[in-house]
Gaussian input, Z-matrix of N, CA and C with variables (Angstrom, degrees):
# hf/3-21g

backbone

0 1
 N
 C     1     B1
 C     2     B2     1     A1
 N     3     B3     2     A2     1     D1
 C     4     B4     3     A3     2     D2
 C     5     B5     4     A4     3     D3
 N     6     B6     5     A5     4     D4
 C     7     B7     6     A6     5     D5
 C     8     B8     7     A7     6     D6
 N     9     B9     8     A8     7     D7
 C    10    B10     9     A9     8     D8
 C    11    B11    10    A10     9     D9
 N    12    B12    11    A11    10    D10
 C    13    B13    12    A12    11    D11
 C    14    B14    13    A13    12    D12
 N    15    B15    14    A14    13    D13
 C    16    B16    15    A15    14    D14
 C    17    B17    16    A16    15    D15
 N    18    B18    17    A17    16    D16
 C    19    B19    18    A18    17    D17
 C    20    B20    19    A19    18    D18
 N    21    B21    20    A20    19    D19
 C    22    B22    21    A21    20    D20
 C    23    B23    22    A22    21    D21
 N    24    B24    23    A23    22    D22
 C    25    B25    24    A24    23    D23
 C    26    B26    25    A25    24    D24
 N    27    B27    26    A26    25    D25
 C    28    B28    27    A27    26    D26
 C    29    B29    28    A28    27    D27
 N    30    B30    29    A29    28    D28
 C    31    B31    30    A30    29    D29
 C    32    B32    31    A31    30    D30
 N    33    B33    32    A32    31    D31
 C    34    B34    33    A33    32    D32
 C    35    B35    34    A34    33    D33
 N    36    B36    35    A35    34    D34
 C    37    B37    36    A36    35    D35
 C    38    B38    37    A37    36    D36
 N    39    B39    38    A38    37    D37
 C    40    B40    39    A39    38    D38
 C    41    B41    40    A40    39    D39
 N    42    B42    41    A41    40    D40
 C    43    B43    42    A42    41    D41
 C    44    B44    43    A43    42    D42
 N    45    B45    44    A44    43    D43
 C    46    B46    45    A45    44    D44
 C    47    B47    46    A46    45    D45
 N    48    B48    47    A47    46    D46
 C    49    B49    48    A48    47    D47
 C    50    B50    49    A49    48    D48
 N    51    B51    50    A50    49    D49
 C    52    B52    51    A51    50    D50
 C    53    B53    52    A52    51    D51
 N    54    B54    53    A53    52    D52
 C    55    B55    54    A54    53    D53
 C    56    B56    55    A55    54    D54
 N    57    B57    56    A56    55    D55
 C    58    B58    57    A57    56    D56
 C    59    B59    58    A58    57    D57
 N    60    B60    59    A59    58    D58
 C    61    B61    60    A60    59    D59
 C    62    B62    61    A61    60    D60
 N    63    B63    62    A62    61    D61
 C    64    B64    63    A63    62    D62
 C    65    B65    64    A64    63    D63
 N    66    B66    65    A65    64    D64
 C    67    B67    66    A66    65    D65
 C    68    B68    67    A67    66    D66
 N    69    B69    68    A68    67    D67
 C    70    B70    69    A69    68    D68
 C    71    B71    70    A70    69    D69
 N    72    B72    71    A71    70    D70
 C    73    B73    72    A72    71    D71
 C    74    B74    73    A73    72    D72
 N    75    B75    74    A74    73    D73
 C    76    B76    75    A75    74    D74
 C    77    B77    76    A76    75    D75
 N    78    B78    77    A77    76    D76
 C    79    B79    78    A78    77    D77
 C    80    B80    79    A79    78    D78
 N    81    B81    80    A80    79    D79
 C    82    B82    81    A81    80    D80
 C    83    B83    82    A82    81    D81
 N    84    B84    83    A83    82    D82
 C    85    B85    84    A84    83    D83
 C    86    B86    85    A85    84    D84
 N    87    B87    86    A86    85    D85
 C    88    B88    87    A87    86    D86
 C    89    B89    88    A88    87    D87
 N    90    B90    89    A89    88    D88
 C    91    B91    90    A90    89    D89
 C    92    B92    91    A91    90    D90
 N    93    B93    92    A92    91    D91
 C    94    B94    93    A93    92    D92
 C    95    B95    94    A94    93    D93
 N    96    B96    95    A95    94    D94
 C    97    B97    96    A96    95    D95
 C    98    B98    97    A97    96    D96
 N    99    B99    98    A98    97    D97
 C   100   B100    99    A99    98    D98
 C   101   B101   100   A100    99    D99
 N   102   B102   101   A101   100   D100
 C   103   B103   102   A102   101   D101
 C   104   B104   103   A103   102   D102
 N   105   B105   104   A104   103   D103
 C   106   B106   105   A105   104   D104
 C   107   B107   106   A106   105   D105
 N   108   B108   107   A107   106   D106
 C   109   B109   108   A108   107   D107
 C   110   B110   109   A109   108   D108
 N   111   B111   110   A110   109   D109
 C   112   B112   111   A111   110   D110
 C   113   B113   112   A112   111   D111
 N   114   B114   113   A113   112   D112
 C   115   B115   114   A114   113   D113
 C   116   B116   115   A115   114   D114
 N   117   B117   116   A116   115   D115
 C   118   B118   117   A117   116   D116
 C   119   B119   118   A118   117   D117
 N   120   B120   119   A119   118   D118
 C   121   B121   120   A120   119   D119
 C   122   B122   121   A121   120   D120
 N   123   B123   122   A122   121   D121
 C   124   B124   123   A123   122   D122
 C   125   B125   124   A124   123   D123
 N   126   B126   125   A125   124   D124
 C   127   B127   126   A126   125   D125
 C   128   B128   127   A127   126   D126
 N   129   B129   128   A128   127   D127
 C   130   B130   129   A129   128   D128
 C   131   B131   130   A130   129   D129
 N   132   B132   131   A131   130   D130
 C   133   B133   132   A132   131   D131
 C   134   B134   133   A133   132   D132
 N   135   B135   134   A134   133   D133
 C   136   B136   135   A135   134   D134
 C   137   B137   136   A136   135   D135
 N   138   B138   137   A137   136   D136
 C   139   B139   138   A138   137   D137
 C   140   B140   139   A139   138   D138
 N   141   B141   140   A140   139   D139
 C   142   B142   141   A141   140   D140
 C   143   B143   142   A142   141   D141
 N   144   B144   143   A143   142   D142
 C   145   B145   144   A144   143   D143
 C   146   B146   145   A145   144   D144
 N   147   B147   146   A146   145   D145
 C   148   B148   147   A147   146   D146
 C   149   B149   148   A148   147   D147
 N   150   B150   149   A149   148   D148
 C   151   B151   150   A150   149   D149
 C   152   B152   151   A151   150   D150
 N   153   B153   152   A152   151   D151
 C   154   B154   153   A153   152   D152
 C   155   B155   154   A154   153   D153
 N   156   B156   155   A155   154   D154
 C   157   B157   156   A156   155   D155
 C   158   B158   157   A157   156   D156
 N   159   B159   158   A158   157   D157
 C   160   B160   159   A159   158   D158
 C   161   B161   160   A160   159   D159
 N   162   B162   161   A161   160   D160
 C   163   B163   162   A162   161   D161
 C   164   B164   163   A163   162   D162
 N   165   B165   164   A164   163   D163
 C   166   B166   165   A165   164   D164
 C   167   B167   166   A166   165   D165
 N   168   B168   167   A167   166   D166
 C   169   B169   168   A168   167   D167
 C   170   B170   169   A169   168   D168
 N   171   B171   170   A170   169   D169
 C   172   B172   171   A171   170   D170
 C   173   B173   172   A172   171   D171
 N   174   B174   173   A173   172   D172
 C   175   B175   174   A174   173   D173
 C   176   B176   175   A175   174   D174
 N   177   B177   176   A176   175   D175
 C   178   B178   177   A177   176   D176
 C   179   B179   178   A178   177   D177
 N   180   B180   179   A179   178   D178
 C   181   B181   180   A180   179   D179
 C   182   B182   181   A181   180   D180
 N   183   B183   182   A182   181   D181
 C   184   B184   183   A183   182   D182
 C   185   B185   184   A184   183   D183
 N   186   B186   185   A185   184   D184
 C   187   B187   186   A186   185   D185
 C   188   B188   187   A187   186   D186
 N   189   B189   188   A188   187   D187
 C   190   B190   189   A189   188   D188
 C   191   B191   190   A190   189   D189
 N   192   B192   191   A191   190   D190
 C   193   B193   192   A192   191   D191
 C   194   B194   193   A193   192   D192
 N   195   B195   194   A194   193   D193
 C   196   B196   195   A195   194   D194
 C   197   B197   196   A196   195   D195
 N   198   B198   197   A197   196   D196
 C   199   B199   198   A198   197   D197
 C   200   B200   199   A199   198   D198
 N   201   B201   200   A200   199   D199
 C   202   B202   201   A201   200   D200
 C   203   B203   202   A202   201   D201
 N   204   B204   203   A203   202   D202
 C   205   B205   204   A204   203   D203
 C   206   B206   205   A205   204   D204
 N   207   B207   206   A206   205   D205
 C   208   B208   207   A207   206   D206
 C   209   B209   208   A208   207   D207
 N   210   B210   209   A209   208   D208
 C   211   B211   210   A210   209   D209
 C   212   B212   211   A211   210   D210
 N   213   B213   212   A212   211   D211
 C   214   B214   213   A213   212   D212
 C   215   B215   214   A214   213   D213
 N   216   B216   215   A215   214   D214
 C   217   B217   216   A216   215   D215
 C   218   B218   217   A217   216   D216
 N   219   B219   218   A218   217   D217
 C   220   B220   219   A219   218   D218
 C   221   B221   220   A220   219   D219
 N   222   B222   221   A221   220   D220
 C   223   B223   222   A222   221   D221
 C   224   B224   223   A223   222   D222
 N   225   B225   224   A224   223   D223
 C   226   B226   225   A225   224   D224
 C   227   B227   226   A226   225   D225
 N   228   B228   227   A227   226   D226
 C   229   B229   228   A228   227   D227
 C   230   B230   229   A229   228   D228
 N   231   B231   230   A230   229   D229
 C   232   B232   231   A231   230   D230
 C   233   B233   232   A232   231   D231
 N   234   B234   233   A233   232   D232
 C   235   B235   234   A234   233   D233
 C   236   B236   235   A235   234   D234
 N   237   B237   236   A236   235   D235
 C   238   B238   237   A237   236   D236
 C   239   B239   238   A238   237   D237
 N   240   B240   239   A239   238   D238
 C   241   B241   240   A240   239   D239
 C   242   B242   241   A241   240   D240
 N   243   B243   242   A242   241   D241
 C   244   B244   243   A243   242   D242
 C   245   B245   244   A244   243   D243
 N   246   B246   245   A245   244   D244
 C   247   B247   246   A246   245   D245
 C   248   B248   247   A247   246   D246
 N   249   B249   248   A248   247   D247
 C   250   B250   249   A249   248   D248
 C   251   B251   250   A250   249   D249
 N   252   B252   251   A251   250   D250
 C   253   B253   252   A252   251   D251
 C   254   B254   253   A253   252   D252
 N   255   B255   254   A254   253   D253
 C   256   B256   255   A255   254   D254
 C   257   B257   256   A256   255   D255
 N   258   B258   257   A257   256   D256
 C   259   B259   258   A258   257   D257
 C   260   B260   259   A259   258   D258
 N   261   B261   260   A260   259   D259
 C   262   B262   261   A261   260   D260
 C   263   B263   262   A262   261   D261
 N   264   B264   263   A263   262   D262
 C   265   B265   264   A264   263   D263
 C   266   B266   265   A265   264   D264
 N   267   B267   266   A266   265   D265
 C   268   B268   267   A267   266   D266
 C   269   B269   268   A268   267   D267
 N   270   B270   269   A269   268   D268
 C   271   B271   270   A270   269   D269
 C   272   B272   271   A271   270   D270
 N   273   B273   272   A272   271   D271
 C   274   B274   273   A273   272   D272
 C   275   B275   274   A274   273   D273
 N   276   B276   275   A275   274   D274
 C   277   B277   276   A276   275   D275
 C   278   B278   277   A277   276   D276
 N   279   B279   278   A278   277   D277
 C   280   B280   279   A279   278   D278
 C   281   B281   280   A280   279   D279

   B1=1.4545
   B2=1.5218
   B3=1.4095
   B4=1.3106
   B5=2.0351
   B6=1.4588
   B7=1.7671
   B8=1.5265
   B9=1.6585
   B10=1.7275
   B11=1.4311
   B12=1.6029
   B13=1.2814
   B14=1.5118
   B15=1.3421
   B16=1.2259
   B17=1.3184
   B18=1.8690
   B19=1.2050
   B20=1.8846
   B21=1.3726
   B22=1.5373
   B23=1.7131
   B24=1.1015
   B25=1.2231
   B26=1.6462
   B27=1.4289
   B28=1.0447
   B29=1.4717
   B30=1.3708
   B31=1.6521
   B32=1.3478
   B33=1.0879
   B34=1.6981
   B35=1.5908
   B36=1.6845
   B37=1.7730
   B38=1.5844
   B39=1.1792
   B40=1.2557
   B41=1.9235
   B42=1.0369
   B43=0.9444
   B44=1.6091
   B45=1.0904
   B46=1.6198
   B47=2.1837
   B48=0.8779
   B49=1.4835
   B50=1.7715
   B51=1.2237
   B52=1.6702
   B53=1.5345
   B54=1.1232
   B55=1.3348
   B56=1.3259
   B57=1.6147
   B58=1.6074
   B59=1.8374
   B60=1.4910
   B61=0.9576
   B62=1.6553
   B63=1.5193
   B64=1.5633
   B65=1.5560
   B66=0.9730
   B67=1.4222
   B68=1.4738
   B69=1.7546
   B70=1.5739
   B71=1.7602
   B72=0.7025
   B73=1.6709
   B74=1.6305
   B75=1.0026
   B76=1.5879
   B77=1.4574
   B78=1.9505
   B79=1.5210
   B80=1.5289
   B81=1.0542
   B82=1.3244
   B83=1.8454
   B84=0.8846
   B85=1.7980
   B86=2.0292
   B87=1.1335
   B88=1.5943
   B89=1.8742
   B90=1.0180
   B91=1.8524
   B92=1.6236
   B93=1.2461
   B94=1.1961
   B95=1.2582
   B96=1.7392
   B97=1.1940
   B98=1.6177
   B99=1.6239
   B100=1.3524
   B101=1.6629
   B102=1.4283
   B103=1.5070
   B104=1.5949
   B105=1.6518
   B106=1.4993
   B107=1.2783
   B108=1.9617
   B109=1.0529
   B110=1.9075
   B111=1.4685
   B112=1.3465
   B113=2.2772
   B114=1.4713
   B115=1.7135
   B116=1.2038
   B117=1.4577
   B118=1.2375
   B119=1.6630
   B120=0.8779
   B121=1.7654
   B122=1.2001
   B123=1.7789
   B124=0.8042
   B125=1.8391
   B126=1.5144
   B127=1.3255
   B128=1.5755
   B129=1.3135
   B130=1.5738
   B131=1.7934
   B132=1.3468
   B133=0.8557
   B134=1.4080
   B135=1.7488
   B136=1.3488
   B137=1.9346
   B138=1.2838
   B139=1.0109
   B140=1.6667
   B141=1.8777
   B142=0.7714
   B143=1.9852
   B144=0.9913
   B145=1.5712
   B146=1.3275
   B147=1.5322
   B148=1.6284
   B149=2.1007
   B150=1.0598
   B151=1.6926
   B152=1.2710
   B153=1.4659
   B154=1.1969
   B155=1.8356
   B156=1.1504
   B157=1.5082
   B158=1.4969
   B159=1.5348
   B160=1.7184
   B161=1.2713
   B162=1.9646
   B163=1.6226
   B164=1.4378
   B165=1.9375
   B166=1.7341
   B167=1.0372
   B168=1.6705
   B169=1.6297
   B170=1.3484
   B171=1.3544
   B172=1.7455
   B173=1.3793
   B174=1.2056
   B175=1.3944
   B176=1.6144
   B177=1.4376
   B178=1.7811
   B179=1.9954
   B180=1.4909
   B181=1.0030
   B182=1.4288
   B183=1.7248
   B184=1.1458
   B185=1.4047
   B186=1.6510
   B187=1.7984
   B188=0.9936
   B189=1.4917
   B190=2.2429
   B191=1.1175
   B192=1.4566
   B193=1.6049
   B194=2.0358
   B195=1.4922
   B196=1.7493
   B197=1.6534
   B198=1.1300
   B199=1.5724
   B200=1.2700
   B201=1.7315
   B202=1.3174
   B203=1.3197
   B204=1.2564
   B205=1.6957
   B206=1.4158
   B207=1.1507
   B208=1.3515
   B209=1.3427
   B210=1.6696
   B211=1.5554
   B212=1.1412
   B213=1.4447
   B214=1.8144
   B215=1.8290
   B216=1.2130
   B217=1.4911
   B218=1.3055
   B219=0.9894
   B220=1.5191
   B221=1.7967
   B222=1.5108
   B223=1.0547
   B224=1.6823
   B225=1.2435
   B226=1.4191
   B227=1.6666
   B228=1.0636
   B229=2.1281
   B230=1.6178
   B231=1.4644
   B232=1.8404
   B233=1.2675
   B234=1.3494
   B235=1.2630
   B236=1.4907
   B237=1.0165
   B238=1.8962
   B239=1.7311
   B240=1.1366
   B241=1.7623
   B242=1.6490
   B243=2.1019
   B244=1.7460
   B245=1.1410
   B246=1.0700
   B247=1.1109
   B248=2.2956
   B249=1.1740
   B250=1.9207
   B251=1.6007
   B252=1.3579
   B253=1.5678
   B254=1.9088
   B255=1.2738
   B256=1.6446
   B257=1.6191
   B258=0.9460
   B259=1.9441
   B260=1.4845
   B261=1.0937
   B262=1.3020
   B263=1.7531
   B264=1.4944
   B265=1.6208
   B266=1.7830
   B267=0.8060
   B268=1.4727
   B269=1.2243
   B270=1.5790
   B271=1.6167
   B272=1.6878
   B273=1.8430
   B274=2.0575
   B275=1.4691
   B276=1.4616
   B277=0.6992
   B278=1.6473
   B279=1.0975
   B280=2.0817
   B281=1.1927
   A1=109.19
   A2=112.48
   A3=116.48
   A4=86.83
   A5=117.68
   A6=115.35
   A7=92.68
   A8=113.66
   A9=99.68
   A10=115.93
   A11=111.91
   A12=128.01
   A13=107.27
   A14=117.22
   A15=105.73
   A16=141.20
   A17=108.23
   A18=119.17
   A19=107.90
   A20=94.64
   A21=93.69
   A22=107.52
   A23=139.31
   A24=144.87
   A25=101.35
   A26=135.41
   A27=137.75
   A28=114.21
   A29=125.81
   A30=118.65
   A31=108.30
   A32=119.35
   A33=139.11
   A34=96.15
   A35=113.39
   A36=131.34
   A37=85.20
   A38=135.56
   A39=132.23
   A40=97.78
   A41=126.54
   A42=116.15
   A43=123.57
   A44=113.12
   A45=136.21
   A46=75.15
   A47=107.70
   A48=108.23
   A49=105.84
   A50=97.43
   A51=108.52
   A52=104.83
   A53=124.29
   A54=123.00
   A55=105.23
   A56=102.83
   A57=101.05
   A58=128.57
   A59=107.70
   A60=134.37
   A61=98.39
   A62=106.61
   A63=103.09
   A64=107.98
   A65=171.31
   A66=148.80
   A67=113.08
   A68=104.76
   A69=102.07
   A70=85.98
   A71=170.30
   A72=149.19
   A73=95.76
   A74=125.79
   A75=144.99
   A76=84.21
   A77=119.33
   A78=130.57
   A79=108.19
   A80=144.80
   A81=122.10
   A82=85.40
   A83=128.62
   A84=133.94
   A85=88.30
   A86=101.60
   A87=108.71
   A88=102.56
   A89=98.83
   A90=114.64
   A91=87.30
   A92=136.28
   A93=137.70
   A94=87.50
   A95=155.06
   A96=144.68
   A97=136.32
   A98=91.03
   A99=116.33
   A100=87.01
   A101=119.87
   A102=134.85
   A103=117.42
   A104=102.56
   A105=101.19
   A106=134.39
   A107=103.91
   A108=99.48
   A109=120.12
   A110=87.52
   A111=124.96
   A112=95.46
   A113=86.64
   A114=101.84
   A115=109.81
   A116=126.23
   A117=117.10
   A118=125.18
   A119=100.63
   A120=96.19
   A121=109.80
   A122=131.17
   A123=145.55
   A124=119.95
   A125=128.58
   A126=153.32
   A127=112.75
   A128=125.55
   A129=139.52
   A130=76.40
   A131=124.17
   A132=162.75
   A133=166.45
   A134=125.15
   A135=111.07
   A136=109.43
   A137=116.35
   A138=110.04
   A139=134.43
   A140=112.34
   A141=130.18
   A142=96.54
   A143=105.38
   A144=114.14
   A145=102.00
   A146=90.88
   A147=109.21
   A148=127.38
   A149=89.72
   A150=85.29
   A151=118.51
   A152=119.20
   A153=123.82
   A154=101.85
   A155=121.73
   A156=116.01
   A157=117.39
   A158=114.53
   A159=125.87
   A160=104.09
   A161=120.36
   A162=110.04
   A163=128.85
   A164=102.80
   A165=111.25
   A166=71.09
   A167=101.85
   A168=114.75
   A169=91.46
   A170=128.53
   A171=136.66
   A172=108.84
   A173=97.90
   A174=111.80
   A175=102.90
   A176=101.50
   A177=109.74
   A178=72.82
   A179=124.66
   A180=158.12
   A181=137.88
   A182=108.72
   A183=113.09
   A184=84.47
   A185=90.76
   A186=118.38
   A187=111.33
   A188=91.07
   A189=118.62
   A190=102.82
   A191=83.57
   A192=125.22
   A193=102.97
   A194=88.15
   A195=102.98
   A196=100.57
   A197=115.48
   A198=104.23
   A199=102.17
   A200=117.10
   A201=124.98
   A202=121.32
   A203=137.37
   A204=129.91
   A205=121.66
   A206=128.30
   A207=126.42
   A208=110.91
   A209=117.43
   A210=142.39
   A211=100.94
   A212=109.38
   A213=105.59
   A214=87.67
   A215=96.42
   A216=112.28
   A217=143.76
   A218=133.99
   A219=127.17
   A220=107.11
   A221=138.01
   A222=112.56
   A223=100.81
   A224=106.49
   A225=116.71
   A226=123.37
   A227=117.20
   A228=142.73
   A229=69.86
   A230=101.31
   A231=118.14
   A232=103.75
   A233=131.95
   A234=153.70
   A235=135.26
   A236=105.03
   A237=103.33
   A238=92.66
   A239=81.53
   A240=104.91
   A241=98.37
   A242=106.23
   A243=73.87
   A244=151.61
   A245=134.81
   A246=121.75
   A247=117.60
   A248=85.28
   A249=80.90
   A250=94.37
   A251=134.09
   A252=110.07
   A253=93.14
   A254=121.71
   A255=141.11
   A256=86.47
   A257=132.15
   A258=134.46
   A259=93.36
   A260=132.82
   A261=139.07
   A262=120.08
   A263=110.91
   A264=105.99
   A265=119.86
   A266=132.55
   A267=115.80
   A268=117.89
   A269=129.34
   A270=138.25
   A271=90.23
   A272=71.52
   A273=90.82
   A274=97.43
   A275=119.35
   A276=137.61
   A277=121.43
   A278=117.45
   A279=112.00
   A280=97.72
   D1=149.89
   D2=-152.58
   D3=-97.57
   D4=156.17
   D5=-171.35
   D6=-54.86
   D7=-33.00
   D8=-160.76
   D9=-63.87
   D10=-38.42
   D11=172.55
   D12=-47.18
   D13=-65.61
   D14=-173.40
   D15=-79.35
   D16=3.06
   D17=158.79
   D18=-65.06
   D19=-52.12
   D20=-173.35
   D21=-55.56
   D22=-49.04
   D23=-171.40
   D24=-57.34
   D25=-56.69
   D26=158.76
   D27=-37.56
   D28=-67.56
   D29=-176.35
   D30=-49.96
   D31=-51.06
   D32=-177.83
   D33=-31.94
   D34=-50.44
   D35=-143.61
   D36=-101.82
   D37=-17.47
   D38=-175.12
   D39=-100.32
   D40=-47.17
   D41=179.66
   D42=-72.02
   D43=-12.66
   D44=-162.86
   D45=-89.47
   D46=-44.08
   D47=-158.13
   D48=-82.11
   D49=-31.22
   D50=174.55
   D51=-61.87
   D52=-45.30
   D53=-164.51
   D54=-83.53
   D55=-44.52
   D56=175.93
   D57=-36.82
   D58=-42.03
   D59=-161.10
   D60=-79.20
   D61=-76.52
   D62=162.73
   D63=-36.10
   D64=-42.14
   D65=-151.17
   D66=-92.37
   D67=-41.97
   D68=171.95
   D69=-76.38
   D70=100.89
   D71=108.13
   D72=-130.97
   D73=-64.18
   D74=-148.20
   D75=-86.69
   D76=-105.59
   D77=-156.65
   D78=-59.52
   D79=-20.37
   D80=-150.44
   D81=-112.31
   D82=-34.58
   D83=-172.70
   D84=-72.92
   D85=-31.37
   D86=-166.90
   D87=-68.48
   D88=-33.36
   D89=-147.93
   D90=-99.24
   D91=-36.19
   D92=-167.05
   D93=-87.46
   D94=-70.95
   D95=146.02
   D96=27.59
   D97=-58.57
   D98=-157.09
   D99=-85.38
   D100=-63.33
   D101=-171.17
   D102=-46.35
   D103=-48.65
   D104=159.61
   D105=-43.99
   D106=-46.72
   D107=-169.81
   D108=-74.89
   D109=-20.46
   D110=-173.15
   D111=-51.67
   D112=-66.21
   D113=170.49
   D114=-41.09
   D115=-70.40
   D116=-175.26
   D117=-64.48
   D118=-9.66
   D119=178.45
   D120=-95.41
   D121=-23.16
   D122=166.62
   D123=-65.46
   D124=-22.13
   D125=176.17
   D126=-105.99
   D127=20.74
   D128=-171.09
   D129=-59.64
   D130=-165.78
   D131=24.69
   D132=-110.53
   D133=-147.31
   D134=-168.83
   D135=-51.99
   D136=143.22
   D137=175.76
   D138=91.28
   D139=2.27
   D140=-158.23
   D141=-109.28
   D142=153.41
   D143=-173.81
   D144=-121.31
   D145=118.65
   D146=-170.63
   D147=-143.32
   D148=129.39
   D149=-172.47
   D150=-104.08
   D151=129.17
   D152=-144.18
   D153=-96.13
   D154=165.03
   D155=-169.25
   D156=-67.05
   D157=-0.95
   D158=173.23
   D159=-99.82
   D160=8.31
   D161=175.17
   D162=78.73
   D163=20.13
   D164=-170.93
   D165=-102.99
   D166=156.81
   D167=173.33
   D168=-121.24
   D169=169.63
   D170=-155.60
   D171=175.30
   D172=164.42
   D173=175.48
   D174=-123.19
   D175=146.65
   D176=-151.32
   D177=-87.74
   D178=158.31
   D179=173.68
   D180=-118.22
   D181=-59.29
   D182=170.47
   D183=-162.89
   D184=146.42
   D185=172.58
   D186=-132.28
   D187=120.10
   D188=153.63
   D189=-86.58
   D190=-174.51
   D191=-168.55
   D192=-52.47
   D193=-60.56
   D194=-171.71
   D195=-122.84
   D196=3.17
   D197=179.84
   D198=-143.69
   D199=148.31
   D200=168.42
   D201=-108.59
   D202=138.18
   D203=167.80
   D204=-75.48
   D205=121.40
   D206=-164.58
   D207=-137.56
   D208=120.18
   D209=170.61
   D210=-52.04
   D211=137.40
   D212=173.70
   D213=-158.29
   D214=156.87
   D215=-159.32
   D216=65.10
   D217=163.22
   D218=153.42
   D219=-41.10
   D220=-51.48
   D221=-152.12
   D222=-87.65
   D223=20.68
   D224=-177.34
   D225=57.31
   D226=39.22
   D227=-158.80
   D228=-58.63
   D229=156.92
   D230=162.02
   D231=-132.37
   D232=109.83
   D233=146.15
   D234=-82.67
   D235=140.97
   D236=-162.88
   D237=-109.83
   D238=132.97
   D239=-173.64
   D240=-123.21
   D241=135.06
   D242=147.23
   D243=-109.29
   D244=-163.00
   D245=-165.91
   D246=-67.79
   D247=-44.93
   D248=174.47
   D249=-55.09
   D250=-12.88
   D251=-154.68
   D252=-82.80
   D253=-1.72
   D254=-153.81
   D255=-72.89
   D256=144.53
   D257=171.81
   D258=-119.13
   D259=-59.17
   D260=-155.85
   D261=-153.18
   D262=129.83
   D263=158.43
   D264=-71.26
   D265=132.42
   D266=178.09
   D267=-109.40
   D268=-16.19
   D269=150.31
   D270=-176.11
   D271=175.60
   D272=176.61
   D273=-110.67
   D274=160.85
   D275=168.03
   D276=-78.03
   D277=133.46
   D278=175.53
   D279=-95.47

């Protein structure tokens, strides 16, 4: 093999390795992230205490497809949130 060849074959093996590296560090920690959160919003339910990504805390009410109804206050108001707007479950209720 001629040096030019094997510079190129090397960049090729270095770049093949750059990306490699970014994907386990960056996309794949990223994508597993997303799915969890994906799970849990997807497993809400009635009765579950949850804080939404603007920091209201609630009690889950009724669940759709893409939206949940959620108790908030003492006078117990029901508001439909959707569901990506969910940050966190924080327990269920018995």
């Amino acid at each position: 093999m001629s040096p030019q060849t094997q510079q190129l074959v090397l960049s090729i093996i270095i770049w093949v390795v750059v990306f490699g590296i970014f994907y386990f560090v960056l996309i794949k920690p990223q994508k597993k992230k997303e799915k969890e959160l994906q799970d849990m919003r997807n497993n809400i339910k009635v009765g579950d205490e949850v804080v939404t990504i603007g920091g209201i805390i609630a009690h889950v009410a009724k669940v759709e497809e893409e939206k949940v109804i959620l108790e908030l206050g003492p006078n117990r108001n029901k508001v439909p949130f959707e569901k990506w707007a969910i940050g966190t479950v924080k327990q269920t209720k018995n």
